[in-house]
N, C-alpha and C positions, 0 to 999 in steps of 0.2 A: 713773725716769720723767722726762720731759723736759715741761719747763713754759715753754709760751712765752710772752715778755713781748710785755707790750701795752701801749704808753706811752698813758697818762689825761690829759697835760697837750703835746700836741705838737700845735701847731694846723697847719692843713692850708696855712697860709701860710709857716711855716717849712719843713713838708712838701716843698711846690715849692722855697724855697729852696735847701735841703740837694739835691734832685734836680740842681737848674740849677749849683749849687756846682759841686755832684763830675762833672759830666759835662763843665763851663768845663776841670778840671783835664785828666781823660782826653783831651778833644779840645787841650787845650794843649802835651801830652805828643808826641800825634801829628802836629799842625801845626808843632813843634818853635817853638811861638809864643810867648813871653816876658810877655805884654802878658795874654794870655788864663791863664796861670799864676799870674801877682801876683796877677791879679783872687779868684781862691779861693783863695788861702791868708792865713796869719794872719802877723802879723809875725813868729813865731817857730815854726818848722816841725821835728818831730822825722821823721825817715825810718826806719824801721825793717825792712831789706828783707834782714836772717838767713833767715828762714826759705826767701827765694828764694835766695840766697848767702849764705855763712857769712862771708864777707869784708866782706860791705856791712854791718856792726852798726849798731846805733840809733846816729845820730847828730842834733845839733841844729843848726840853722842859720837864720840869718836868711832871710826869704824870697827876697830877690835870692840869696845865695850856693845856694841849696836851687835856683834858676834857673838858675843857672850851672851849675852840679854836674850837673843832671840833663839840662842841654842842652849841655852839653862834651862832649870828644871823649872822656872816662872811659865814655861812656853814650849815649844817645841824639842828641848832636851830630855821631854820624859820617856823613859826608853818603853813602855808601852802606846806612846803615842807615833801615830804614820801618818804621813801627807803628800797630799799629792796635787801642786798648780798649776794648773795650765791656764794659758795666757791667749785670748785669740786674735782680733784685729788689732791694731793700734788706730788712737785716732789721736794726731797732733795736736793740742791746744796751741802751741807757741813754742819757733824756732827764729833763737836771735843766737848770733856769732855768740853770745854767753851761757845761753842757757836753752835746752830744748825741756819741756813738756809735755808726756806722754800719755794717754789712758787708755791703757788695755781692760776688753772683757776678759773676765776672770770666773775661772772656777775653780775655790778651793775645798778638797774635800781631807776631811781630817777622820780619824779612825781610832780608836782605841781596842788595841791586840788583845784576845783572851789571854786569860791569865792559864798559866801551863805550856802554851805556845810556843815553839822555837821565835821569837821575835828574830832573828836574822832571815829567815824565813818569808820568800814572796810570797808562798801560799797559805803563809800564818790566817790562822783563824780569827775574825775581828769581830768585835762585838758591837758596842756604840760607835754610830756614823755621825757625824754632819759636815754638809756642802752648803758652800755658801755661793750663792751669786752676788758678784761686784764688779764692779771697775777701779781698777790701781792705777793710780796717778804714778808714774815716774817722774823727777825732775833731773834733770842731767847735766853736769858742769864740765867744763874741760878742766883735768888734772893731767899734767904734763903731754899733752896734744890731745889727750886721750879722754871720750865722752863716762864719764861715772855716777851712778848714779847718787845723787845729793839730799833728796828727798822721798818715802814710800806714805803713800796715804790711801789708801782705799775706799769705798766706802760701799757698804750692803744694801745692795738689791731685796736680796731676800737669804731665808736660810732654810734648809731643811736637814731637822735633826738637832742634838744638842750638841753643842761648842764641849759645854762644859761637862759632861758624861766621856768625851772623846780624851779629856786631861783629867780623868780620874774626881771631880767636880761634885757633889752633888746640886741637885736642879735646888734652885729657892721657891 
């Protein structure tokens, strides 16, 4: 039997925050924005993204390097690549005065722009797609009153389309 929790001490102000948090990060991810990234996360960021690639393992990193990393050309810095996260319910796993818990449904769909395409361009033309369904763990610490995010771990549901055609890849 499956028993769901119900955090007794999460006020509805932290609530919004944790909402406004993780969605700074997703549209940070997608605006390829640096500024809107630092802002939700915590000084010291673990990335945990095995379950999406077995090659990407948990690793730790300062906030700026975890900025780099994820907006360099390894990943989302390619400037033929587009993405876009949406995040839907949240469901708490665990809220203690230190550390909240999150896992949002996720849908990320990632795209790779024709080549010749204005890439500034909303209605650029794109070629290779994949979406992936997941759930992203958030983990969240208080950095100076303030809830940030400490950990991102996802893991895949399923995918349709290639990851790797989307970053210029070819398939194995």
């Amino acid at each position: 039997m499956f028993d769901i929790y119900t955090p007794t001490d999460l006020t509805f102000q932290d609530y919004l925050v944790i909402c406004q948090t993780s969605r700074t990060l997703v549209d940070g991810f997608d605006l390829k924005d640096r500024c809107r990234l630092l802002a939700a996360l915590a000084p010291e960021v673990v990335a945990d993204y095995a379950a999406v690639n077995p090659a990407w393992t948990a690793r730790t990193f300062t906030a700026a390097a975890f900025v780099d990393e994820w907006l360099g050309p390894a990943h989302l810095g390619i400037e033929s690549t587009v993405t876009h996260h949406q995040l839907g319910a949240p469901y708490f796993k665990s809220v203690t005065p230190e550390a909240i818990v999150v896992e949002w449904q996720q849908l990320a769909g990632h795209a790779k722009r024709m080549a010749g395409e204005d890439f500034a361009s909303p209605l650029c033309k794109v070629g290779a797609i994949s979406e992936g369904k997941s759930w992203m763990e958030h983990t969240f610490i208080k950095v100076d009153g303030r809830w940030k995010i400490s950990v991102v771990r996802p893991t895949i549901h399923y995918r349709v389309g290639s990851l790797k055609k989307t970053r210029g890849e070819e398939e194995e």
